[in-house]
N, C-alpha and C positions, 0 to 999 in steps of 0.2 A: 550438669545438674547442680542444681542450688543445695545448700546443707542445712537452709535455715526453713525453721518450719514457722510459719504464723498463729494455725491455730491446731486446736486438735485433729481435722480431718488431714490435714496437710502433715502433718505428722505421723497422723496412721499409715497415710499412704508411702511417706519417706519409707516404714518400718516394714511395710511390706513389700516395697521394692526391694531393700536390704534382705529379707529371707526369700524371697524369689530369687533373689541370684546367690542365693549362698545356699539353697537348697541341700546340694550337694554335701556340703562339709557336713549341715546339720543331720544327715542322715548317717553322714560316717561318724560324728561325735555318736548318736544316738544306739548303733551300730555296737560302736566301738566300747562303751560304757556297757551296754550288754555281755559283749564276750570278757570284757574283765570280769566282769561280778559272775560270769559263768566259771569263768578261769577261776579266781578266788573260792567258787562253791566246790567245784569237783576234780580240781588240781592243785590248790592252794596246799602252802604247807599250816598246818594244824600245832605246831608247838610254838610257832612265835617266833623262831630262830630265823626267819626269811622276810624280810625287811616290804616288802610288796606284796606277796602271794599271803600273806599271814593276816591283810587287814583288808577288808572287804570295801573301806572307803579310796586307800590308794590303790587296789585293784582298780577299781570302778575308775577311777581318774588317770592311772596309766590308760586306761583302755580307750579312755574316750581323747586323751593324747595320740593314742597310735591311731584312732580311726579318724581324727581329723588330716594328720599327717600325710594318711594313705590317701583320703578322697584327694587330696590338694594334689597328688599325683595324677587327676583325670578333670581337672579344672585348667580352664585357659585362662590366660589376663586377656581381655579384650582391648586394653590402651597395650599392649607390648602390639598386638598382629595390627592395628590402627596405623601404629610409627611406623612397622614394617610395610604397610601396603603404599605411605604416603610416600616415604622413603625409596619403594622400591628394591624391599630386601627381600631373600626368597628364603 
């Protein structure tokens, strides 16, 4: 696939290609940024002495760190099993 886009239509369509196949992640950032700022509302520590749990913006962005992390655990590469099947590796 080419990277280069000519006009705008060709560009939308690059960018919806890119979330159609990242789908996944995006659900798990989306996900993920939820259970922080839940974490942070009704587990968080409230005096400020907890470096994470204390601030509702690094909550939110730990969280959406670990739900990208987790989806990428149920994502394939599709050029690794490509080399594998050309290759002949099982």
């Amino acid at each position: 696939m080419d990277n280069t886009c000519v006009s705008k239509t060709d560009c939308f369509s690059m960018l919806k290609e890119k979330i159609k196949g990242n789908l996944l992640n995006f659900a798990g950032a989306l996900l993920g940024a939820i259970g922080g700022y839940l974490y942070y509302r009704f587990a968080g520590c409230k005096s400020g002495t907890c470096p994470i749990t204390s601030n509702p913006w690094i909550s939110t962005f730990w969280g959406t760190v670990t739900g990208i992390l987790f989806a990428g655990l149920f994502t394939t590469n599709k050029k690794n099993e490509k080399n594998e099947k050309e290759h002949g590796i099982d």
